[in-house]
ZAMARKOL-191224 format. One record per residue (C-alpha): x, y negated, z; residue in one letter. Coordinates in steps of 0.1 Angstrom, whole numbers, plus 5000, padded with zeros to 4 digits. Example, Ala and Ser with C-alpha at 12.3 -4.5 7.8 and 13.67 -1.06 7.14 Angstrom:
512350455078A
513750115071S
This chain:
142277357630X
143177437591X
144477767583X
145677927548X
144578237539X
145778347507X
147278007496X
143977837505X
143577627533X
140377607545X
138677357569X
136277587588X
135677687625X
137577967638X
135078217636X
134178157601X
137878187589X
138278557609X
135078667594X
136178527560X
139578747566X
138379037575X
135879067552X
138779037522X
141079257538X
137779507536X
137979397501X
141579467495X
141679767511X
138779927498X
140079837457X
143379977464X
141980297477X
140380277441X
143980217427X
141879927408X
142979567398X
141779327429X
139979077426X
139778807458X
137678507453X
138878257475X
136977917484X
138277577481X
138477347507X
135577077512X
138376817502X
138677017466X
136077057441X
133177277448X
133877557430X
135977867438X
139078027424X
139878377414X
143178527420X
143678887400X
146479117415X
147279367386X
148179737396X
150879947386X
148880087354X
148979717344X
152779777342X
152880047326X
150579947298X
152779637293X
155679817289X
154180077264X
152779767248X
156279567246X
157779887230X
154679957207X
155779547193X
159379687189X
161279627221X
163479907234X
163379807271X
160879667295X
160579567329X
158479347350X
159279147382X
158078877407X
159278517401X
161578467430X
164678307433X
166778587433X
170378557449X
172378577421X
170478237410X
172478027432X
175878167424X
175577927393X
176077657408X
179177707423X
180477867392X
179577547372X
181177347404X
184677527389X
184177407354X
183977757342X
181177657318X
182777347300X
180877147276X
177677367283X
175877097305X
172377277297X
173577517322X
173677257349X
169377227342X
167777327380X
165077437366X
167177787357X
167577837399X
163877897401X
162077987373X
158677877389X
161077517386X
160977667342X
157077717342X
154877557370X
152277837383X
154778117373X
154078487393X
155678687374X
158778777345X
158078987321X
161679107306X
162079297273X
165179407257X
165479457218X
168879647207X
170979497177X
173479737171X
173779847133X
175580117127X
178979937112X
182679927122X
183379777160X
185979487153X
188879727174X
188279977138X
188279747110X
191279727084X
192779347092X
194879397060X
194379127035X
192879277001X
193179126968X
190178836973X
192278747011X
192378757042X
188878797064X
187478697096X
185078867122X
181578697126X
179878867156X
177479147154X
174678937171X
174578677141X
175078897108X
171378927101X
168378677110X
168378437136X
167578677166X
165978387184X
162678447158X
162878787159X
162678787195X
160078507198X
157678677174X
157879027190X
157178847220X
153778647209X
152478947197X
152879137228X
151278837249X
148278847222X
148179187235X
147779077270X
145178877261X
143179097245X
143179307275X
143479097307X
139978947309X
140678647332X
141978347321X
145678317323X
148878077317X
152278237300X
155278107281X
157778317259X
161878247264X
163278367229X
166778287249X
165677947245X
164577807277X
166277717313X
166078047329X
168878357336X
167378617318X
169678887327X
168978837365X
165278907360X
166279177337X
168079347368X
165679297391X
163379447366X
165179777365X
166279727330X
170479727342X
173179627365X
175779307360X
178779457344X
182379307350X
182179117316X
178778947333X
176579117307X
173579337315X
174379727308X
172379977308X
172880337308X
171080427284X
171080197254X
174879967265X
174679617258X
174079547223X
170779437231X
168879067233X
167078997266X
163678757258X
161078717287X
157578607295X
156478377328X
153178397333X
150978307357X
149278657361X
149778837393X
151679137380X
152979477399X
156779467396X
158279797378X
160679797413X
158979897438X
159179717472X
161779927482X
163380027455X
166479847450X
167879737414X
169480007392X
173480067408X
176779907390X
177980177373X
181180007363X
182980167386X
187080177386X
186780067350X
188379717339X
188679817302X
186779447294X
188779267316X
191879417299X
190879357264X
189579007267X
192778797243X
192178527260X
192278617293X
188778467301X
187578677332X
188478547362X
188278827383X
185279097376X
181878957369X
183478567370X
184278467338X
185478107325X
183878017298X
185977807286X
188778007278X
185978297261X
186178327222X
182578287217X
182777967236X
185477807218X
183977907183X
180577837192X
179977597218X
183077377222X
182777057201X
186176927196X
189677117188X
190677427204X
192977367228X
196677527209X
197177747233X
194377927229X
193977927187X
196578237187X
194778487209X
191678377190X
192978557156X
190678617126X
187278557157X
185378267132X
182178287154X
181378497184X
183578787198X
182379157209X
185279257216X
184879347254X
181379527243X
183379717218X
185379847245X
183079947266X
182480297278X
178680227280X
178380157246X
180180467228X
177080617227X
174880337228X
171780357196X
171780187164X
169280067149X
168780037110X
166379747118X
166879487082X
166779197102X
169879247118X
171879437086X
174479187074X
174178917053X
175078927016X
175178626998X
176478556961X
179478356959X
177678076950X
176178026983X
173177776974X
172177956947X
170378216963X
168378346992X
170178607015X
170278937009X
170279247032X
173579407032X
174979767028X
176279987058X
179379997050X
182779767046X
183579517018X
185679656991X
189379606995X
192779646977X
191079626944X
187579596949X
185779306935X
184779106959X
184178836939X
180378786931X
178878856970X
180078707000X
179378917035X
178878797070X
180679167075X
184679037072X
183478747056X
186378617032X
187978257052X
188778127024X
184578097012X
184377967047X
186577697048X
185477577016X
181677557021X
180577207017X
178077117045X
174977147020X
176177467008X
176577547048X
173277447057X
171777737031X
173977967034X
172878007069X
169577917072X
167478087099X
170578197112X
172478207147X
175178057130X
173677727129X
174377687164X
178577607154X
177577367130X
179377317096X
182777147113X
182777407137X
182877677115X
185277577091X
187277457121X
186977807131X
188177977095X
191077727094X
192577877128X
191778237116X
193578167080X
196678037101X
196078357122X
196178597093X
199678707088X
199678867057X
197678567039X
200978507025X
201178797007X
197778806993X
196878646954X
194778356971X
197978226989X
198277946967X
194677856965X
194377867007X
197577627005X
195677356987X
192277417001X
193977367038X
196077127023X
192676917014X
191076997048X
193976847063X
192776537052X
189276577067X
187776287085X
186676537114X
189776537135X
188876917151X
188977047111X
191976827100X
194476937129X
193277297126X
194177257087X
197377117097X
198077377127X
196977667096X
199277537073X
202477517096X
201777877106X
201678007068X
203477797047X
């Protein structure tokens, strides 16, 4: 008879395999009494090589020491957890089943219902939070009015500054060079910069770090949501933060349904279901084509991303900012390719008279510099930046709706000059940037 003991089988007589057993359980009790890592040393079968296999459990100082660590790297938040499939795994598949998530087939990949599916060998998810929010205007407090130099757009917080996907993925390396300075056995691991086929934001919940708010973001009552979520899989047998019975932190929502109200597009389906498809950042980001017309008017000046239902939020009003310079906004001069970026100042562009003129901002960027960056002058503009992911026909797809969106264009000195250069885009081979010229044009003409 073959029995597995510890995730080894083990051809053996009876006896052998209880006195085997007992003798690690001995083992295992003895080191936790110690409150010391365990280490089990498990024979392989005769039918496997001749050698034997050594499974480390971590203890609860092992957490605690990776979460100092991940914080020590610059992370705000840290939690760890097993790699199961959670519940809340599965519900994406009937959510995609709906269509909520359009043109994003990625999020049909399986291997983001199991994340031992995303890394073979995986035990355990180390999550880590790192918090963007700079210390400017929420897009529900800026001046919309068009100054002197036009009318301007919004540009999401996430993507004024460097591309948070290297940010994130080099915090992370350095904390796993951490963990292998100090974990002496040898071990497997792989770093998610929000880049691989796994829900980070589950695992972030079932790390302690938040609950699942009604706009489907992690909160968490400390720090909001203006925060990026990376994580580790490893194959290291870590102690989760959560204890066994310790259930995931409460939704703290509550009554509220101040996202759901303030979404212009009237994406959320109900709370925590939203469809994407009919969500700003969506349409400006992801969605390929033209944006559906009856959708380019709640949109307004949005030319990439939207935070408007994390500007609302009560979790966020006191949430902490952080002066970090890789997230400060963009300045460029006006001459896009001429330069590097620069870091940006804390405060709004100059308006009704400023000059304008010699720096463009990814803070209310002008839409007329937008709309008329040629693709090479796109590509360096925006280099190692989140913006990349809209591509250059998305973007100026996306200033064209916001110009025919800006009602006081009209009134602005540039008038004229947005007339031709929509009038030129019209005429774009790209059928998504040539009707949004044309729809622009009929709306301020």
């Amino acid at each position: 008879m073959r029995y597995t003991v510890f995730g080894e089988k083990l051809g053996a007589s009876r006896d052998s395999i209880f006195i085997i057993v007992a003798f690690q359980l001995f083992v295992l009790v003895f080191a936790l009494a110690l409150s010391a890592k365990i280490t089990v040393y498990v024979p392989s079968s005769p039918e496997a090589r001749a050698c034997s296999r050594i499974i480390t459990m971590r203890t609860a100082s092992d957490t605690v020491w990776i979460t100092e660590r991940a914080k020590s790297v610059g992370f705000d938040l840290c939690g760890v957890t097993s790699a199961d499939k959670f519940p809340e795994l599965a519900q994406a598949e009937a959510w995609m089943a709906k269509g909520y998530a359009g043109e994003m087939n990625y999020l049909a990949d399986g291997r983001r219902s199991d994340p031992k599916l995303a890394f073979p060998g995986t035990r355990s998810v180390i999550v880590c939070a790192l918090n963007y929010n700079t210390p400017q205007p929420r897009t529900i407090d800026v001046p919309w009015e068009a100054d002197v130099e036009g009318p301007r757009g919004w540009i999401s917080r996430y993507a004024w500054g460097t591309d948070y996907h290297h940010v994130l993925r080099t915090k992370l390396n350095l904390l796993l060079v951490a963990m292998r300075e100090r974990f002496d056995e040898a071990f497997e691991a792989r770093a998610y910069a929000d880049t691989g086929p796994m829900q980070e934001r589950i695992f972030a919940k079932h790390a302690g770090l938040g609950w699942l708010g009604k706009n489907t973001l992690l909160l968490n009552q400390a720090i909001g949501s203006w925060f990026f979520l990376g994580a580790i899989l490893t194959t290291l047998e870590l102690n989760p933060s959560l204890a066994a019975d310790e259930a995931p932190p409460p939704d703290l929502c509550g009554s509220c349904t101040r996202c759901i109200d303030a979404c212009p597009t009237g994406a959320f389906v109900e709370p925590y279901v939203m469809d994407a498809r009919r969500c700003i950042s969506y349409l400006t980001i992801e969605l390929r084509g033209s944006i559906p017309a009856e959708l380019r008017e709640p949109i307004g000046r949005h030319v990439f991303g939207c935070d408007i239902c994390q500007d609302v939020c009560p979790w966020n009003r006191r949430a902490p900012v952080t002066q970090a310079p890789e997230f400060q906004p963009r300045t460029f001069p006006q001459d896009a390719h001429a330069a590097e970026p620069n870091a940006a100042p804390n405060e709004l562009p100059p308006a009704n008279g400023g000059d304008t003129r010699s720096i463009q901002s990814l803070l209310l960027p002008r839409l007329e510099w937008l709309a008329a960056l040629s693709e090479d002058d796109y590509k360096a503009a925006f280099r190692n930046s989140a913006i990349k992911r809209t591509k250059w026909h998305g973007l100026v797809r996306n200033a064209c709706i916001a110009l025919g969106n800006s009602q006081r264009a009209a009134a602005a000195q540039s008038h004229g000059r947005i007339i031709r250069l929509l009038e030129g885009l019209a005429a774009s081979p790209n059928s998504a940037i040539s009707e949004s010229a044309l729809w622009a044009l009929s709306r301020i003409q």
